[in-house]
FIMILO-306983 format. One line per 5 residues: number of its first residue (from 0); their letters; for each residue x, y, z of C-alpha. Coordinates in steps of 0.001 Angstrom, whole numbers. Example, Ala and Ser with C-alpha at 12.3 -4.5 7.8 and 13.67 -1.06 7.14 Angstrom:
BEGIN
0	AS	12300,-4500,7800 | 13670,-1060,7140
END
This chain:
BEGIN
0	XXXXX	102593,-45964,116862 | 98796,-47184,117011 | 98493,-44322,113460 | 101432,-46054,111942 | 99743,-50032,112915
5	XXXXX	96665,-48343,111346 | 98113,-47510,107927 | 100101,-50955,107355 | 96663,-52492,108424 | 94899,-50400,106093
10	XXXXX	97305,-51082,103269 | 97160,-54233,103798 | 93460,-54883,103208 | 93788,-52433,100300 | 96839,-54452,98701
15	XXXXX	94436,-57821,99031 | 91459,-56358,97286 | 93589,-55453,94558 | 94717,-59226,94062 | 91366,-60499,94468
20	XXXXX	89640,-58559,91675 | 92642,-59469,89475 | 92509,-62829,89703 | 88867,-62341,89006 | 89959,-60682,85467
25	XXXXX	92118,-63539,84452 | 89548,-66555,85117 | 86836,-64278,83832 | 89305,-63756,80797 | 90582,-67137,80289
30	XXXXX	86898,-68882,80692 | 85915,-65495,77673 | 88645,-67384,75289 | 86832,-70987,75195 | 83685,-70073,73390
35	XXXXX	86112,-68808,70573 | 88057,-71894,70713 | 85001,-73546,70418 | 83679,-71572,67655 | 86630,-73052,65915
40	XXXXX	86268,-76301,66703 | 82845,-75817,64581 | 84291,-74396,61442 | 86781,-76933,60713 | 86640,-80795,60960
45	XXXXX	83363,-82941,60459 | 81273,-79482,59514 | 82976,-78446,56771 | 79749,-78638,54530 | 78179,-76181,56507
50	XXXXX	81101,-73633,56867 | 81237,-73429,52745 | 78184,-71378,53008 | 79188,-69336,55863 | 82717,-68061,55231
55	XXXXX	84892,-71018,55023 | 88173,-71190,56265 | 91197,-71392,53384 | 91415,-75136,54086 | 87821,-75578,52930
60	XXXXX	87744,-73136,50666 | 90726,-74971,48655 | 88974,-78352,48969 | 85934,-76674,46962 | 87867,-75015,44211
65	XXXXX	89735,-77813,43678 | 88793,-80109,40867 | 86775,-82779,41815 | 88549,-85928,41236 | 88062,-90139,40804
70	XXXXX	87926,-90269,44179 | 85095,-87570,44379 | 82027,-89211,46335 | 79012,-87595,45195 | 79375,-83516,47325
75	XXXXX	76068,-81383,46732 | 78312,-79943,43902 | 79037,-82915,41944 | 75027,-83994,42039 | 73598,-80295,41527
80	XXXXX	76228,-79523,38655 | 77622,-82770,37172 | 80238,-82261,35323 | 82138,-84793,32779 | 84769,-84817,35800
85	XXXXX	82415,-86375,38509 | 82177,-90049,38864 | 79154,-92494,39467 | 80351,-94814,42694 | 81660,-97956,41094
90	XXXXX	80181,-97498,37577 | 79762,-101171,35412 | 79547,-99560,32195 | 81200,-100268,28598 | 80958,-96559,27253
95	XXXXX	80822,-92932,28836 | 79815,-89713,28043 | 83398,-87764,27539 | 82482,-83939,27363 | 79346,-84692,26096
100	XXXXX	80103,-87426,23462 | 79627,-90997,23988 | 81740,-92317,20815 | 81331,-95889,19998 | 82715,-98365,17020
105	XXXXX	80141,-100171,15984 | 82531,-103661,15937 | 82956,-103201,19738 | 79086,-103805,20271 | 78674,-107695,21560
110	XXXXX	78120,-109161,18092 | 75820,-112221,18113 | 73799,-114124,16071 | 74236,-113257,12480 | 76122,-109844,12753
115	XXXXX	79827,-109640,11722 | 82025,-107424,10552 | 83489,-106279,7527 | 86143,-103781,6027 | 85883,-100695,3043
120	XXXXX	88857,-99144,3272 | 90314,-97814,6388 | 86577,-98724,7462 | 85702,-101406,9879 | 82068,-101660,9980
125	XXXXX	79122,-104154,11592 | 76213,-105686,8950 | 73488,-107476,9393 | 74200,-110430,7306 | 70630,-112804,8671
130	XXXXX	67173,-112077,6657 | 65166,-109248,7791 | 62906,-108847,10765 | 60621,-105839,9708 | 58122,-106318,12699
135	XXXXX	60750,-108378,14913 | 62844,-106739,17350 | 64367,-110042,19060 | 66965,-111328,16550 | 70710,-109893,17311
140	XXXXX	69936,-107932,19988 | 72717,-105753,21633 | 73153,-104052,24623 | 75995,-101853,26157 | 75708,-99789,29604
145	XXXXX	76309,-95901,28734 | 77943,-93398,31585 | 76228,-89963,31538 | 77840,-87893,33715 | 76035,-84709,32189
150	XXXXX	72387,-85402,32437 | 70099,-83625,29768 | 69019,-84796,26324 | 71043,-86463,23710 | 70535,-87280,20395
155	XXXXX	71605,-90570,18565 | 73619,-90522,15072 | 75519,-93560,12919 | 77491,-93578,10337 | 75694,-95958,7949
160	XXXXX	76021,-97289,4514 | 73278,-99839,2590 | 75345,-102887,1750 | 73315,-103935,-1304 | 72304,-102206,-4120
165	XXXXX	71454,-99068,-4913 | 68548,-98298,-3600 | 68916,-95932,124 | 64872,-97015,1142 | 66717,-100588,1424
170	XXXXX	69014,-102481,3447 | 68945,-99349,5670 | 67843,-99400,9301 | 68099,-101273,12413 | 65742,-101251,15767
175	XXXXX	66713,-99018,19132 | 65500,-98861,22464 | 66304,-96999,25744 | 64855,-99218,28289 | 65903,-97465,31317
180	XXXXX	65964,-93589,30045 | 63960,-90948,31286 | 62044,-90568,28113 | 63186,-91280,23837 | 61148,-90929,20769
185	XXXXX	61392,-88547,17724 | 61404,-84910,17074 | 60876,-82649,15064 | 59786,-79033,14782 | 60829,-76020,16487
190	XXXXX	62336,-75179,19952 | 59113,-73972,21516 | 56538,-76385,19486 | 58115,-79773,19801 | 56631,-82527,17536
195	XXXXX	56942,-85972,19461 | 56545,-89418,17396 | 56765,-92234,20306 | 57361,-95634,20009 | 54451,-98699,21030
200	XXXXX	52998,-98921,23476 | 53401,-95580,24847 | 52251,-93189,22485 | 49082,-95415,22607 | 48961,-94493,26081
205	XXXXX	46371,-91466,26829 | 47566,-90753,29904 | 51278,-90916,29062 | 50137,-88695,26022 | 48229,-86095,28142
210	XXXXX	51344,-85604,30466 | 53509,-84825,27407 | 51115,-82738,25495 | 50888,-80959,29254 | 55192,-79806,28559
215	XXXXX	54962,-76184,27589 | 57618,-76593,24697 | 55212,-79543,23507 | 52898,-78826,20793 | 52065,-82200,19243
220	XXXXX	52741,-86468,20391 | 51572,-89104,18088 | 53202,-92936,16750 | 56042,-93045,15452 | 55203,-93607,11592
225	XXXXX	56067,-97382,10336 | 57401,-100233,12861 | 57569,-99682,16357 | 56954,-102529,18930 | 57380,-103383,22576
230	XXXXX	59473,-100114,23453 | 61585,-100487,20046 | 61502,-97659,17521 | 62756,-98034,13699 | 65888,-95966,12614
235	XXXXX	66674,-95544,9639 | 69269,-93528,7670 | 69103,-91692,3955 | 71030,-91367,857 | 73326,-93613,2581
240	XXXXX	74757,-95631,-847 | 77747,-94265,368 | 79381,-93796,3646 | 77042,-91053,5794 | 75885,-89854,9056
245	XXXXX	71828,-90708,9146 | 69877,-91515,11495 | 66407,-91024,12039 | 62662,-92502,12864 | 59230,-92258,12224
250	XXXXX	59146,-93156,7797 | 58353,-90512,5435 | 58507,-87716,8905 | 62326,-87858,9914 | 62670,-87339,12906
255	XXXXX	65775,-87189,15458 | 65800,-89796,17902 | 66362,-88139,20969 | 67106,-89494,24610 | 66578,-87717,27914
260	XXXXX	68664,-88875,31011 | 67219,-87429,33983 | 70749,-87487,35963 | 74132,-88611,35856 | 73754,-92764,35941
265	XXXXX	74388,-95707,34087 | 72191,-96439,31030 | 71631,-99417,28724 | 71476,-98590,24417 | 69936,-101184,23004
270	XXXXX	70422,-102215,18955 | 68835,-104651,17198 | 68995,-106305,13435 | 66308,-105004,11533 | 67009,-104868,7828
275	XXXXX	69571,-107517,5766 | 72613,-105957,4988 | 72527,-102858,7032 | 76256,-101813,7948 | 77640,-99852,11189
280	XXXXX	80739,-98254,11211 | 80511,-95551,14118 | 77520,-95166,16791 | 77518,-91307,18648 | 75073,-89949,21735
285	XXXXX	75771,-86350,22304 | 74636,-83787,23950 | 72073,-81890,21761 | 73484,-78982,22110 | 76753,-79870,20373
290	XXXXX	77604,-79010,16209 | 77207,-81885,13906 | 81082,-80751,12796 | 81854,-81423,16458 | 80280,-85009,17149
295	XXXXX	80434,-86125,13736 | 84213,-86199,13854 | 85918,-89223,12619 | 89056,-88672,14691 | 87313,-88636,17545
300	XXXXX	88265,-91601,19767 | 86111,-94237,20863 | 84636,-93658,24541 | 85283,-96964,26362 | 85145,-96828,30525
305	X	88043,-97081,32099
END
């Protein structure tokens, strides 16, 4: 009798140590499962920009291979690789870059003073039709804000025409300015020995000159040749008796005229009346890397913000 007692005693206080240590095992497990819950708590939600470098879930990854879209807000991959998709928070602008290409017609510039428009043809052009201001860049001034939404450098071209005569050196160039670029003037030469004509004051600048001259692909910064005053440089087109894309600065040394745009932003191009009778049909910025038979297009369509 006392053996038996014994043995239910005994396998009683064996049967509770078994229960004990098991109920150990499932708090010990269940309290093991919250750091992973945890962990996922991290990876999704408000930290999503740091999970896209550290194996992002399908949810994020989806959001980045998505295309970005109006309602994009400036992500490290719209400002580090703009693209003609990404948009500038509330942009005021009157033109934008479209892959590359800002495409203006030279009648939707804000016409004052003595400018007005004509028609040759299927042509609707802008002329100057006030007296010349060869050393005046104040009289029919025009501005328009410019989208770039690719930043790099970009290189002006119009399609011009004289409107007098027969002579191309006339009746054949306006004044331009990029007050709030990175940097414009006129080149020339080649790709690794750039030859720089800047407008006044600037190029009259040493400093300003130095720092240039200091750009590896830089081999040589002076005036621009002819007018240039107060930021404004001369452009002036060629052979234009007839309906032609020209347009270039710095006289007898053509030169492109060239902006840079350090990133994507809102820019002002600013035009105005130089010489008498000087008609606009079709203003272009492009990339510089793009084909003349690309941006010189006439069925390309304007490039108006929308």
């Amino acid at each position: 009798m006392r053996t038996t007692l014994l043995s239910v005693i005994l396998a009683g206080l064996l049967i509770g140590c078994s229960d004990t240590e098991s109920g150990e095992d499932s708090s010990g497990s269940n309290n093991a499962t919250q750091p992973n819950n945890a962990s996922n708590n991290l990876s999704s939600g408000p930290t999503n920009n740091q999970s896209a470098t550290q194996g992002p879930s399908n949810n994020v990854t989806n959001n980045q291979t998505s295309e970005p879209t109006n309602n994009a807000t400036g992500t490290t991959n719209n400002t580090t690789t703009p693209t003609n998709n990404m948009t500038v928070s509330n942009p005021e602008c009157d033109f934008e870059a479209v892959e590359g290409i800002v495409v203006i017609e030279a009648e939707s510039m804000p016409l004052n003073e003595d400018w007005r428009t004509g028609t040759d043809g299927e042509i609707t052009y802008i002329e100057w039709g006030g007296s010349s201001h060869n050393n005046d860049p104040t009289h029919g001034v025009m501005e328009v804000d410019i989208l770039i939404t690719d930043p790099g450098r970009y290189q002006l071209q119009w399609y011009t025409q004289i409107g007098m005569g027969t002579n191309a050196t006339e009746h054949n160039d306006a004044w331009v300015k990029f007050p709030d670029a990175d940097d414009y003037y006129g080149l020339k030469g080649e790709a690794d020995a750039e030859i720089r004509r800047y407008h006044k004051p600037a190029c009259e600048d040493q400093a300003f000159v130095s720092t240039i001259l200091a750009l590896a692909q830089v081999a040589e910064v002076t005036c621009a040749e002819g007018s240039t005053r107060d930021g404004w440089m001369k452009v002036y087109s060629s052979g234009a008796q007839d309906w032609r894309w020209s347009a270039r600065t710095s006289d007898n040394d053509a030169s492109l005229v060239m902006a840079e745009f350090g990133s994507a932003g809102v820019y002002t191009f600013a035009m105005a009346a130089r010489a008498d009778f000087s008609r606009y049909d079709r203003i272009v910025l492009h990339r510089e890397d793009l084909m003349n038979a690309v941006v010189q297009d006439l069925s390309l369509s304007e490039t108006p913000c929308d």
